[in-house]
gemmi code that builds the backbone of each chain (N, CA, C; Angstrom):
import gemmi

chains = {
    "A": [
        ("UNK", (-38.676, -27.271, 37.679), (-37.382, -26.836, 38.193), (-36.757, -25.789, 37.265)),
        ("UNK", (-36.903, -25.936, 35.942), (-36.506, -24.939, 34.899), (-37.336, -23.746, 35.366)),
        ("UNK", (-38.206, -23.984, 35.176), (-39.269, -22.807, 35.041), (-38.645, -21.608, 36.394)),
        ("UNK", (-38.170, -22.253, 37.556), (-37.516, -21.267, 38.325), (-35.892, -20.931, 38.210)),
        ("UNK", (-35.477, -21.701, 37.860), (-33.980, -21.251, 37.892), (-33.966, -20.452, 36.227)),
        ("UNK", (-34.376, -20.669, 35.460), (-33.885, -19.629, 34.246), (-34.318, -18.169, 34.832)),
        ("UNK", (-35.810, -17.927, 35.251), (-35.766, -16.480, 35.559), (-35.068, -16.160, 36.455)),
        ("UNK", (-34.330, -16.892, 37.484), (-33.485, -16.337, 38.249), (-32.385, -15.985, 37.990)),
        ("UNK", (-31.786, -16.703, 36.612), (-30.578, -16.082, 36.094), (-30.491, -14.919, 35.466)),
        ("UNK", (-31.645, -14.977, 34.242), (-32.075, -14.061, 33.424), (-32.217, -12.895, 34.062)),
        ("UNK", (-33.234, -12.231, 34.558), (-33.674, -11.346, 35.180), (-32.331, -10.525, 36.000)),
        ("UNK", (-31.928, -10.658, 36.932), (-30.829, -10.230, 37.295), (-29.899, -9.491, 36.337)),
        ("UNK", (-28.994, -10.330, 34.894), (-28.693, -10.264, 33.642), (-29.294, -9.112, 33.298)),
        ("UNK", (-30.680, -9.435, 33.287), (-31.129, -8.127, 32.271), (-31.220, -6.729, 33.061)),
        ("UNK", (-31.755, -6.872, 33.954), (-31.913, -5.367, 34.976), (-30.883, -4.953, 35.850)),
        ("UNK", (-29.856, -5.763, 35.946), (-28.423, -5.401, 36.818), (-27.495, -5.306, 35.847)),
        ("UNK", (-27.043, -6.628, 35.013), (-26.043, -6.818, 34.830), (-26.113, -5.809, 33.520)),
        ("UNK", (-26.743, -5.471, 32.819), (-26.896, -5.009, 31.575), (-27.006, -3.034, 31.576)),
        ("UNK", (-27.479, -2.722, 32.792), (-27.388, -1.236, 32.914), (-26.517, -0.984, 33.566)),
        ("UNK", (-25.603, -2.029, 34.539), (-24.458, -1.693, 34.870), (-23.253, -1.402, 33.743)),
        ("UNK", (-23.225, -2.661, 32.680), (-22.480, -2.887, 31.534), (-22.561, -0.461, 30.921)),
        ("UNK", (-23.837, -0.831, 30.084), (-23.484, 0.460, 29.819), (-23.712, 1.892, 30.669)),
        ("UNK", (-23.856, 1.857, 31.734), (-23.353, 2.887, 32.938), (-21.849, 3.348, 32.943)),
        ("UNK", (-21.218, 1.701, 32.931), (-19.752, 1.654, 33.299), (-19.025, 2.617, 31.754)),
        ("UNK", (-19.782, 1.905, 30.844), (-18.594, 2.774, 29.376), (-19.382, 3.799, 29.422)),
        ("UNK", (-20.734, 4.336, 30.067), (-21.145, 5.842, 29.956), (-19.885, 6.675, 30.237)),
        ("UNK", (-19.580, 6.293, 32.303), (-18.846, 7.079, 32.389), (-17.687, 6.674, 31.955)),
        ("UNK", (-16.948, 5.908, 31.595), (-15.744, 5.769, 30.668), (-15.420, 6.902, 29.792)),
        ("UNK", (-16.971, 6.960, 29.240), (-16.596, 7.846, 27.756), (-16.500, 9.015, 28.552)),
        ("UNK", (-17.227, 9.295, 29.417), (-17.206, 10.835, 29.925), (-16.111, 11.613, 30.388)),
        ("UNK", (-15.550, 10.400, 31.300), (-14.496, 11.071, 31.881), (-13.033, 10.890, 31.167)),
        ("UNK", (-13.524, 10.433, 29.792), (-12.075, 10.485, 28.306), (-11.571, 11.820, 28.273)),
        ("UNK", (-10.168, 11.461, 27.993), (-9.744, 12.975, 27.812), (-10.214, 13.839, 26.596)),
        ("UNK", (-10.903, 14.802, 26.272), (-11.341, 15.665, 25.377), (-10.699, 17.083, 24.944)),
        ("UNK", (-9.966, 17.592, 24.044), (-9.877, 18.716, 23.828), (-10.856, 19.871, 23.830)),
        ("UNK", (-10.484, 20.629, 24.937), (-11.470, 21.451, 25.658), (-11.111, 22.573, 24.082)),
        ("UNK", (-11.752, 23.928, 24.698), (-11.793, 24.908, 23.501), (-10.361, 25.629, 23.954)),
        ("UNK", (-10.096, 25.728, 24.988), (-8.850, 26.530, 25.689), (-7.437, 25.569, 25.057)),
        ("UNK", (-7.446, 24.417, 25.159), (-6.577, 23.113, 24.800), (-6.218, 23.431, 22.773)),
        ("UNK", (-7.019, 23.644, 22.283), (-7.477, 23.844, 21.083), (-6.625, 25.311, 20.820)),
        ("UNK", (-6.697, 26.188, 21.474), (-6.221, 27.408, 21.258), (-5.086, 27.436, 21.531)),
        ("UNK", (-4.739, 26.726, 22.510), (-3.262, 26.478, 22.793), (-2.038, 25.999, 21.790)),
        ("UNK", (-3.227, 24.888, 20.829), (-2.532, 23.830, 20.410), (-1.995, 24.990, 18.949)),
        ("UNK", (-2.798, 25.698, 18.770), (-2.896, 26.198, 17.241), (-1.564, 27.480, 17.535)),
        ("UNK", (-1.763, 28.104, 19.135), (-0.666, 29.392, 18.996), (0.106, 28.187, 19.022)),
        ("UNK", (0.715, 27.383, 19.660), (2.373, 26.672, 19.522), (2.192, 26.354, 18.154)),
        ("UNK", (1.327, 26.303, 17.306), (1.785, 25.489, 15.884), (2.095, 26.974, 15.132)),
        ("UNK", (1.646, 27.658, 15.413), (1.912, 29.328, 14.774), (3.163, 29.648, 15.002)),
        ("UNK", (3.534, 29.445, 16.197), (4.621, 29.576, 17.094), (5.511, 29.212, 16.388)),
        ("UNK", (5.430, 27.873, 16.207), (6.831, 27.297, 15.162), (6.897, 27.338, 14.084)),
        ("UNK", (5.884, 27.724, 13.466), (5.994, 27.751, 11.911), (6.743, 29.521, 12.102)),
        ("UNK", (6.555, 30.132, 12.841), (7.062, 31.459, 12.578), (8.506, 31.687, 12.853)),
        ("UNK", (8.826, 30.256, 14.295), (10.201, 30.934, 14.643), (10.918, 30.282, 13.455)),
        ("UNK", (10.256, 28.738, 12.849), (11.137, 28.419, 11.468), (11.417, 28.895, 10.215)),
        ("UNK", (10.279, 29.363, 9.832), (10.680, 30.785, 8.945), (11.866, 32.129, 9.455)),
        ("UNK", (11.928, 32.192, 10.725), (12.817, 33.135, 11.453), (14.331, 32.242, 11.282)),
        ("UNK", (14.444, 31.572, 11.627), (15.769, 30.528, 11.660), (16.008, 30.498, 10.298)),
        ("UNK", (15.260, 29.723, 9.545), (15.528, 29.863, 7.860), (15.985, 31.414, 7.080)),
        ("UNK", (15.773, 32.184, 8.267), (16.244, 33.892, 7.279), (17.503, 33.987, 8.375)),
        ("UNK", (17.961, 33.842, 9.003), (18.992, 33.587, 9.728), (20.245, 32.772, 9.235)),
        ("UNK", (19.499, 31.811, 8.904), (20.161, 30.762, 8.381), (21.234, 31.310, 7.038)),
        ("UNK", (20.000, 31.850, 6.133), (20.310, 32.353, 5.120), (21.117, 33.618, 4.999)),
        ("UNK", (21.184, 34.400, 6.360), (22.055, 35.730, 5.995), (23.397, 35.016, 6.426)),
        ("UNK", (23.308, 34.102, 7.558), (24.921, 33.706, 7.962), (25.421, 32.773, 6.377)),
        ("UNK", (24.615, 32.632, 5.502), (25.148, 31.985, 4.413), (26.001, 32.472, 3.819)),
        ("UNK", (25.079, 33.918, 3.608), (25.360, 34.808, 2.715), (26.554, 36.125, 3.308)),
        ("UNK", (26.769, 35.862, 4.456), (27.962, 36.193, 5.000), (29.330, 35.666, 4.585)),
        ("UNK", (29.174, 34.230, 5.233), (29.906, 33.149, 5.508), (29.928, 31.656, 5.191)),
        ("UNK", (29.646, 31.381, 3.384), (29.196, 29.907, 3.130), (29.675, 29.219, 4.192)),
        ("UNK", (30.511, 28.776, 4.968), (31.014, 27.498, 5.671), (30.982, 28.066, 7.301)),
        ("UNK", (30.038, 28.768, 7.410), (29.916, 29.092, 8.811), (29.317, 27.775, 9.649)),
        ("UNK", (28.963, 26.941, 9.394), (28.668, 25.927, 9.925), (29.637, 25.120, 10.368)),
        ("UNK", (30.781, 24.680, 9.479), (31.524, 24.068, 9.822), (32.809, 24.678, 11.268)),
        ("UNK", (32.762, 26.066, 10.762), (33.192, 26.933, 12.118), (32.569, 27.031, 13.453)),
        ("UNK", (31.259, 26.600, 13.267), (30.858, 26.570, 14.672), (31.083, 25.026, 14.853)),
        ("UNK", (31.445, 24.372, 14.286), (31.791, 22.964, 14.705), (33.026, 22.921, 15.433)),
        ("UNK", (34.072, 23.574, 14.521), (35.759, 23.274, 14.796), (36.050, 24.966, 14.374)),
        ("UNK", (35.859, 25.843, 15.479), (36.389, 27.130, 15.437), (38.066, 27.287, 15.084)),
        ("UNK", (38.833, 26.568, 15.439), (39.853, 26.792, 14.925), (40.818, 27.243, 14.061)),
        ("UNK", (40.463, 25.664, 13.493), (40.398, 24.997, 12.250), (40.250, 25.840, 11.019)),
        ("UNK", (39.114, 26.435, 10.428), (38.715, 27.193, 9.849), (37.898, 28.694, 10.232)),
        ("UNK", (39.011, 29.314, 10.534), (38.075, 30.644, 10.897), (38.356, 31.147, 9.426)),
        ("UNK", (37.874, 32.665, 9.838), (38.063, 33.254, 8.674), (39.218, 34.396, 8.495)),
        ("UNK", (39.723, 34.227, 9.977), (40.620, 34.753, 9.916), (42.143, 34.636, 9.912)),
        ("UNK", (42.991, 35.347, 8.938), (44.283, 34.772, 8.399), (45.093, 33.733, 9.299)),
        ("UNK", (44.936, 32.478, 8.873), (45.370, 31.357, 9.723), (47.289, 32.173, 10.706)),
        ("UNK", (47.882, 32.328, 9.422), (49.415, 32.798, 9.762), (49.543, 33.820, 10.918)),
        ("UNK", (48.572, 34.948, 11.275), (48.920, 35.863, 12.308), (48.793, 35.903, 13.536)),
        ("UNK", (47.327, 34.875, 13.478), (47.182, 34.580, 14.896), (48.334, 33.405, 15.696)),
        ("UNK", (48.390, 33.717, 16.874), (49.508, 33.948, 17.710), (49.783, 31.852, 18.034)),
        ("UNK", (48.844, 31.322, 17.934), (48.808, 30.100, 17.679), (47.603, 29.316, 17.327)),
        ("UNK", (47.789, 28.724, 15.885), (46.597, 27.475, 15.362), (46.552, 26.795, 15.940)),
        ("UNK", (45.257, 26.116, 16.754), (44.612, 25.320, 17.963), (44.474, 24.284, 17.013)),
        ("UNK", (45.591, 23.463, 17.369), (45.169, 21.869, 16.276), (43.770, 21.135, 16.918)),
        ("UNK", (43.320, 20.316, 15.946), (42.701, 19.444, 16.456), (43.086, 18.089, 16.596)),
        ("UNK", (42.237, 17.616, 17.722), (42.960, 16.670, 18.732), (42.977, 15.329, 17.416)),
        ("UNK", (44.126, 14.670, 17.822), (44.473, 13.419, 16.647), (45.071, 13.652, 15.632)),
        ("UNK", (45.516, 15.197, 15.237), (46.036, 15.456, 14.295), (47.484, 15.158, 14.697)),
    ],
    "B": [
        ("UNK", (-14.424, 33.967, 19.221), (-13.445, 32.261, 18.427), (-14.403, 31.496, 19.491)),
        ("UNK", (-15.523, 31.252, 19.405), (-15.763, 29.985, 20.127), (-16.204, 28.933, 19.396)),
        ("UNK", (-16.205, 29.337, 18.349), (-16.172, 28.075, 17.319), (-15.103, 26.261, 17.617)),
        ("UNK", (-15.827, 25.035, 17.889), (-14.250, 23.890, 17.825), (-14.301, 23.445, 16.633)),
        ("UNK", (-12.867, 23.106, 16.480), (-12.367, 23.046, 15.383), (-12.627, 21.167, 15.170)),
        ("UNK", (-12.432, 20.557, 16.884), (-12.999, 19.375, 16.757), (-14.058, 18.651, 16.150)),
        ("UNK", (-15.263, 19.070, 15.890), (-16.348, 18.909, 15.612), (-16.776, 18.671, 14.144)),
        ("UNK", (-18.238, 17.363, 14.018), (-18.224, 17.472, 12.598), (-19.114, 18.432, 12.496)),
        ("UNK", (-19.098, 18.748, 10.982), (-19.733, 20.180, 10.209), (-20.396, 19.729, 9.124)),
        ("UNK", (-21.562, 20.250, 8.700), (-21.824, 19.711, 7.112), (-21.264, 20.940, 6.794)),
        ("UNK", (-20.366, 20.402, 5.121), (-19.761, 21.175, 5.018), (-20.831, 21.338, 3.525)),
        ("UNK", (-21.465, 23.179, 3.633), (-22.334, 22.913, 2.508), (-21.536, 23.524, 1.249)),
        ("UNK", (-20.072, 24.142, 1.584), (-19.659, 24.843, 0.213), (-19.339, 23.834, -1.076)),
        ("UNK", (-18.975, 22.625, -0.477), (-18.436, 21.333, -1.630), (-19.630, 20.388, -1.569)),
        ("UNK", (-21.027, 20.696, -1.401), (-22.309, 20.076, -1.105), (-22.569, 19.162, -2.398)),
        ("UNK", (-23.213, 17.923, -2.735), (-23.680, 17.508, -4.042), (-25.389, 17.643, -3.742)),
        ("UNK", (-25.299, 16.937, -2.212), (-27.032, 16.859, -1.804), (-27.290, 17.746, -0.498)),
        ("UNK", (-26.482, 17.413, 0.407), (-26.574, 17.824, 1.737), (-25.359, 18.329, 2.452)),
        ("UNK", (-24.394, 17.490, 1.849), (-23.279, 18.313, 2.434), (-22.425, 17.122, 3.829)),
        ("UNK", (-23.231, 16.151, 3.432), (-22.640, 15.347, 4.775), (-21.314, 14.548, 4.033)),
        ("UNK", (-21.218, 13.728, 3.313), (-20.127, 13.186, 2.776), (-18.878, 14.381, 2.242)),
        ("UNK", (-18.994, 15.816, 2.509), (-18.252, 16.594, 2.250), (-17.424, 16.949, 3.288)),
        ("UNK", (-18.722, 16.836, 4.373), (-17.571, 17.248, 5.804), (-17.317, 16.238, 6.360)),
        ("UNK", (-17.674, 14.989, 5.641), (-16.954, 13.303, 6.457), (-14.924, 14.112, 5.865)),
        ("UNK", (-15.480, 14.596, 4.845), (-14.102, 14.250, 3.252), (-13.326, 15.650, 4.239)),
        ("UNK", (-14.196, 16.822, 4.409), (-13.386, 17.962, 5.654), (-13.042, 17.959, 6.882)),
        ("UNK", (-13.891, 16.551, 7.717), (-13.374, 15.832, 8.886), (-11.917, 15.140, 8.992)),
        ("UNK", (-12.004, 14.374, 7.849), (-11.123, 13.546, 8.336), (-9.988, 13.691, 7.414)),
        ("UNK", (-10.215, 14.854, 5.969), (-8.642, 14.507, 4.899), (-8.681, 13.428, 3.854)),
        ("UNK", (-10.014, 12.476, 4.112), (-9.928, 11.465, 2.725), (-10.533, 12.598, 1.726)),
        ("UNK", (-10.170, 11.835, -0.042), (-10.772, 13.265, -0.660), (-12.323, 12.627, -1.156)),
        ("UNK", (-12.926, 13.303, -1.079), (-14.275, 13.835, -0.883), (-14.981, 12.564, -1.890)),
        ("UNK", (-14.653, 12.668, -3.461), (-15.226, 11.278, -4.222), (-15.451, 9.826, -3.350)),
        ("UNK", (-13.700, 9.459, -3.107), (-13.737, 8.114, -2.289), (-15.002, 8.084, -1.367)),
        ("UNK", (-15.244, 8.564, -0.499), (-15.957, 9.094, 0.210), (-17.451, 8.908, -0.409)),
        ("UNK", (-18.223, 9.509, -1.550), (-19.008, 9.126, -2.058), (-19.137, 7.653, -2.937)),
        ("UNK", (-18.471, 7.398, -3.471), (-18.326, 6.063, -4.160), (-18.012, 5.172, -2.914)),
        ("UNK", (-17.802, 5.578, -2.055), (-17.800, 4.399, -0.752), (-19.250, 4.193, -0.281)),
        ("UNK", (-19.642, 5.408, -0.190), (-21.205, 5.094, 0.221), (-22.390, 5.022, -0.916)),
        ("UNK", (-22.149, 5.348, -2.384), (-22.834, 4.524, -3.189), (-22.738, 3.007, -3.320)),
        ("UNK", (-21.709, 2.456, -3.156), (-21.233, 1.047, -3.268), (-21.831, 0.485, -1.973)),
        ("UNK", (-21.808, 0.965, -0.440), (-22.271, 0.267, 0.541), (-23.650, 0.273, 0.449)),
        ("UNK", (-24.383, 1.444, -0.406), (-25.570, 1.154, -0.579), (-26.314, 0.071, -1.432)),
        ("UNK", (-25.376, -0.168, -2.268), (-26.165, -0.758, -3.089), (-25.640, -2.539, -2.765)),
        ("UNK", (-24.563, -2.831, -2.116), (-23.528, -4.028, -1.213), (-25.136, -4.627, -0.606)),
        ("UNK", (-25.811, -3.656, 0.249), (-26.993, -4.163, 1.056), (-27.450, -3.218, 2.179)),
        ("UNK", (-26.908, -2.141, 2.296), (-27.334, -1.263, 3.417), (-28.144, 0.016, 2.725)),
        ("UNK", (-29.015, -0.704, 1.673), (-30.148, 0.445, 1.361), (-30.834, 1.389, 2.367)),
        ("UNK", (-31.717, 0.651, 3.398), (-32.405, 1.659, 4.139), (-31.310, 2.474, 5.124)),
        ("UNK", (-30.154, 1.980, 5.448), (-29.053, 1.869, 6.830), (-28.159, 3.166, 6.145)),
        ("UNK", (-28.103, 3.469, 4.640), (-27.302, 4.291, 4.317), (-27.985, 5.480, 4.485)),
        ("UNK", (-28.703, 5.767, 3.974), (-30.159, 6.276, 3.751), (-30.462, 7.600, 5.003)),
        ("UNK", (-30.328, 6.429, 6.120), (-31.215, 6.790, 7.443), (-30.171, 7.911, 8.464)),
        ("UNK", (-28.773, 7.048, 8.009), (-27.531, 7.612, 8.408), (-27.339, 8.730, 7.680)),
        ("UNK", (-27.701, 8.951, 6.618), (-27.366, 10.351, 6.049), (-28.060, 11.095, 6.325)),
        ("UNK", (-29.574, 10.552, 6.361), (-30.826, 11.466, 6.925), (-30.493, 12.125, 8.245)),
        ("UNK", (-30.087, 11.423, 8.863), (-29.922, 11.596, 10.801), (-28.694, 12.712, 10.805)),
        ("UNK", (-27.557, 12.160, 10.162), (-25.980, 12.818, 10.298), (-27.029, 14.220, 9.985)),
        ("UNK", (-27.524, 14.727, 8.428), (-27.873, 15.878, 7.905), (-28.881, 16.828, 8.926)),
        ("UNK", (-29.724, 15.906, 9.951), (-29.907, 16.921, 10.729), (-30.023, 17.063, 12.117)),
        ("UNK", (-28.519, 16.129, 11.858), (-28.268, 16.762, 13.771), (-26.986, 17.351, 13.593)),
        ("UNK", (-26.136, 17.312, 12.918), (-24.659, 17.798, 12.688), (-25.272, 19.475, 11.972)),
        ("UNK", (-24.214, 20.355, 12.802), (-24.316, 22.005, 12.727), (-23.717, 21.938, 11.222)),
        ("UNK", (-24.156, 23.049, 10.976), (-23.198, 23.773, 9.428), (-22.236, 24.439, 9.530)),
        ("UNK", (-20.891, 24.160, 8.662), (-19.682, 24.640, 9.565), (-19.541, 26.166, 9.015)),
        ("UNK", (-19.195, 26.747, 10.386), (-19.229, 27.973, 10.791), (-18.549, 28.998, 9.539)),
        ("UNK", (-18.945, 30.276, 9.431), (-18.415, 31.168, 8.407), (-17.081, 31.260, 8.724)),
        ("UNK", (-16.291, 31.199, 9.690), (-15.317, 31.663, 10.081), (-13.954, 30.247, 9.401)),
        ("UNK", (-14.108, 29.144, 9.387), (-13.473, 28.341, 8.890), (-13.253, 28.744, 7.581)),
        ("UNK", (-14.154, 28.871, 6.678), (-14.413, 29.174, 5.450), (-12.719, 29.730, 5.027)),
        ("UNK", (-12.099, 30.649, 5.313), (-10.907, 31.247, 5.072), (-10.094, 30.587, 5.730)),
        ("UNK", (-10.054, 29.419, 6.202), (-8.647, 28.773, 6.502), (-7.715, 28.418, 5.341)),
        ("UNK", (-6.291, 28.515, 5.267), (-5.557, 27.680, 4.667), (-5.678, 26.865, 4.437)),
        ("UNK", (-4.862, 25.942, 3.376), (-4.936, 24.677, 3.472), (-4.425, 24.452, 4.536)),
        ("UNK", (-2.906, 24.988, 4.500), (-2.284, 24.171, 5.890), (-2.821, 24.139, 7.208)),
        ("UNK", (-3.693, 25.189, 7.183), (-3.941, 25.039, 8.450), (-5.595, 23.572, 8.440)),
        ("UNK", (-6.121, 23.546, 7.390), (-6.838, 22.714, 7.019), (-6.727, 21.126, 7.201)),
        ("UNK", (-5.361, 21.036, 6.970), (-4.434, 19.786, 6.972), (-4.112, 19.625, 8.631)),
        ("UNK", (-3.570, 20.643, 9.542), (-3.212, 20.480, 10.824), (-4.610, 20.332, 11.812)),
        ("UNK", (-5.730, 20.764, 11.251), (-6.874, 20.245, 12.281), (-7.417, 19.249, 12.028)),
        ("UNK", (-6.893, 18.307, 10.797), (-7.230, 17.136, 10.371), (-6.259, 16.626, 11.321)),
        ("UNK", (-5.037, 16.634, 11.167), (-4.423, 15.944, 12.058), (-4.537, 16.088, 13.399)),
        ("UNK", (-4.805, 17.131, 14.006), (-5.322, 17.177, 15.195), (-6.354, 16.336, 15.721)),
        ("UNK", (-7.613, 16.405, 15.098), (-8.593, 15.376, 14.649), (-8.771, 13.785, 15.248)),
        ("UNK", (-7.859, 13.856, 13.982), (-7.200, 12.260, 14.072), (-6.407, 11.809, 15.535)),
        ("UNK", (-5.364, 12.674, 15.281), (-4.563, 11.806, 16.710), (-3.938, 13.322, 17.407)),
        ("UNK", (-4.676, 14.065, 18.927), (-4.210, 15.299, 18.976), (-2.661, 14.993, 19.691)),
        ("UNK", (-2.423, 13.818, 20.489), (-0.566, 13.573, 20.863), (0.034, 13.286, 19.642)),
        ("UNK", (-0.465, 12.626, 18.632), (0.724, 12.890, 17.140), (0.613, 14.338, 17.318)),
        ("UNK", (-0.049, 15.248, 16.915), (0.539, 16.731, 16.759), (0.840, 17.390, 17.855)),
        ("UNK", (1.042, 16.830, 19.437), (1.687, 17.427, 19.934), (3.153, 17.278, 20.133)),
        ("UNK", (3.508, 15.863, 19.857), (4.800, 15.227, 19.487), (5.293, 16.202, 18.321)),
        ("UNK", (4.205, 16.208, 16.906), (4.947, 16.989, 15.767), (5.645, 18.000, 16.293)),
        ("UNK", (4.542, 19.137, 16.816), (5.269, 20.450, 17.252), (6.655, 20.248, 18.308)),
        ("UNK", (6.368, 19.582, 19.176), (7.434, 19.447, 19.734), (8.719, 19.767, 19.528)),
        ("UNK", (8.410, 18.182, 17.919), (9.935, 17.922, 17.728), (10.289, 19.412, 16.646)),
        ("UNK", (9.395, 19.841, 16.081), (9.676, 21.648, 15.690), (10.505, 22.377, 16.353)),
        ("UNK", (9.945, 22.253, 17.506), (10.641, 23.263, 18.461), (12.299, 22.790, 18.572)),
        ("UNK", (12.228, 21.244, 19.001), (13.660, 21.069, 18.922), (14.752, 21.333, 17.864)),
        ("UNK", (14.105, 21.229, 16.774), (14.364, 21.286, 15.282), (15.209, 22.735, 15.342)),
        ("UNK", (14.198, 23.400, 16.090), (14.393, 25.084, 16.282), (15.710, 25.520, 16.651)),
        ("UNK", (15.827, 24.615, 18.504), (16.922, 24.742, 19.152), (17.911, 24.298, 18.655)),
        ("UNK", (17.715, 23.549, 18.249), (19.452, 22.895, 17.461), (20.094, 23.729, 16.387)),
        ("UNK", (19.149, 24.569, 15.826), (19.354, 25.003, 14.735), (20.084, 26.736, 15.153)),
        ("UNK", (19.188, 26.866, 16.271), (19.749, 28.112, 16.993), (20.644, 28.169, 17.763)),
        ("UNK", (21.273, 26.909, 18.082), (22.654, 26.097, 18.914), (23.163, 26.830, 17.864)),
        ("UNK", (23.531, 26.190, 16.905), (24.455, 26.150, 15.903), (25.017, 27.496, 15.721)),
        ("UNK", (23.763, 28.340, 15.048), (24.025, 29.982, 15.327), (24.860, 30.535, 16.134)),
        ("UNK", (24.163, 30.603, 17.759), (24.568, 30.511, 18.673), (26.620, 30.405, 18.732)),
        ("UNK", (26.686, 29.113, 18.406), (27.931, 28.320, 18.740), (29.002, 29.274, 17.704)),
        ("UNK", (28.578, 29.820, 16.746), (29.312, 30.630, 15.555), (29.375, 32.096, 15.788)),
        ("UNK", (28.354, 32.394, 16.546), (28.396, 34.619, 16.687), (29.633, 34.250, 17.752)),
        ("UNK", (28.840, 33.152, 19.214), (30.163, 33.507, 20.033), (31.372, 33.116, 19.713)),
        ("UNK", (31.736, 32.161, 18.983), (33.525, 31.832, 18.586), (33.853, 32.812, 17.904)),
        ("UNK", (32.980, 33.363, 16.973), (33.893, 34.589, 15.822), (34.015, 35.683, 16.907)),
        ("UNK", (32.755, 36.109, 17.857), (33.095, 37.233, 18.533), (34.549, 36.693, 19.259)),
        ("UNK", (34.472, 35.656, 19.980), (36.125, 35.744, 20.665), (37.052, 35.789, 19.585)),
        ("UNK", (37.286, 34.740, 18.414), (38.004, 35.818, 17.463), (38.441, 36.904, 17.259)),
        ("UNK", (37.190, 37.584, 17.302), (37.312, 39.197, 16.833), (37.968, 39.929, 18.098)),
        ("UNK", (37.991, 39.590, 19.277), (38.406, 39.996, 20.425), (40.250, 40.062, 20.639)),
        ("UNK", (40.224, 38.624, 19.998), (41.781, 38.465, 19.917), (42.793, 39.197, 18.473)),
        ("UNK", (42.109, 39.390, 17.347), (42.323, 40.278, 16.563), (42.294, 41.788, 17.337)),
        ("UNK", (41.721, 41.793, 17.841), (41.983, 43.271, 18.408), (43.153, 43.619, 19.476)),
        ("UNK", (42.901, 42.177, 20.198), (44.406, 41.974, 21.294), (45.771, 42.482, 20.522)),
        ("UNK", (45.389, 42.061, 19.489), (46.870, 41.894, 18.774), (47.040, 43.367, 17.955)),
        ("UNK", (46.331, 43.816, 17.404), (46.171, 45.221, 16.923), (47.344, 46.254, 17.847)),
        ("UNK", (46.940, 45.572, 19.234), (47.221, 46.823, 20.224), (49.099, 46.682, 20.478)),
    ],
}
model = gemmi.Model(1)
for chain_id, residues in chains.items():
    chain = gemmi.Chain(chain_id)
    for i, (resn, *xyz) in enumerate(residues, 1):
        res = gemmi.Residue()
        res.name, res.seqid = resn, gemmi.SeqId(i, " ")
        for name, pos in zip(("N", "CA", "C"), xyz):
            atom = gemmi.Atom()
            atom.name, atom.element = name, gemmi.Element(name[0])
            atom.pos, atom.b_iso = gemmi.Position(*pos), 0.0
            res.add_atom(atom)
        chain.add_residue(res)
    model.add_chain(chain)
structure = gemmi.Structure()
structure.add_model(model)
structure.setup_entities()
């Protein structure tokens, strides 16, 4: 009775179940997403891209410094601190809560 | 440029024997010793023939990396490692660059136009 039911399990196992097994992660792996060569070229101009416009911003940065140390805080609360003579203009725009 | 940047390389310029534990160390960013003292130690742990066979095999099926790498930066050396490794971490990185960018050019932005209306109303008043 052994002698027939093990090869009937076995066999199946080995010639179905086992080339199905790695068929299935063949195409798994195949159809993984891969960085093509076009994907790759893409990836490198946007990294160029930003390293250049941040060097661009950083010299920007630096002439409105060198203009205007506290120009930052003016684009926050224009009012407040412009640079121009608080007394002439026609009315100082308080800020709210003051 | 049809060279990928994905790909392993023996890398033969930092070579001791073959060049394969150099471009594991130019693959992936570990530095290059660890890398050897990892695989002297696994050799001698118990994977004598297994280290051996793997270096034999890697050395001649893996290409020699291309002349054209040769003159990369570091940085740019460092960003195809990370690419490498995980290519959505560096597309997240750049990303958040870019935003980094915009905010930064908000700001700008938010300061030429208030001083220009400024300067507009200084002139109102001139007149």
């Amino acid at each position: 009775m052994e002698e027939i039911i093990i090869p009937i399990v076995v066999v199946p196992i080995l010639f179905i179940g086992l080339p199905w097994l790695v068929f299935h992660y063949i195409t798994r792996w195949k159809t993984a997403a891969t960085l093509t060569t076009d994907d790759e070229r893409l990836m490198e101009e946007l990294y160029d891209l930003a390293r250049r416009l941040d060097d661009r911003m950083c010299s920007i940065e630096r002439i409105m410094t060198a203009e205007n140390p506290n120009w930052r805080q003016i684009a926050c609360d224009p009012a407040s601190t412009g640079i121009e003579d608080l007394g002439r203009s026609p009315a100082p725009a308080r800020r709210i809560g003051q | 440029m049809t060279a990928r940047h994905t790909k392993f390389y023996l890398d033969k310029e930092n070579k001791k024997w073959k060049g394969v534990c150099a471009g594991i160390a130019d693959y992936t960013g570990i530095d290059v010793t660890i890398i050897r003292i990892g695989l002297v130690l696994l050799t001698f742990v118990g994977g004598f023939p297994w280290t051996f066979i793997a270096y034999w095999v890697a050395a001649w099926l893996a290409p020699v990396k291309p002349r054209e790498f040769a003159v990369e930066t570091p940085e740019q050396t460092k960003f195809w490692q990370g690419v490498r490794a995980s290519p959505a971490r560096t597309v997240r990185d750049v990303r958040s660059r870019f935003r980094e960018i915009d905010r930064r050019l908000a700001e700008v932005e938010t300061y030429v136009t208030s001083s220009n209306s400024r300067l507009a109303r200084e002139i109102e008043q001139l007149r």
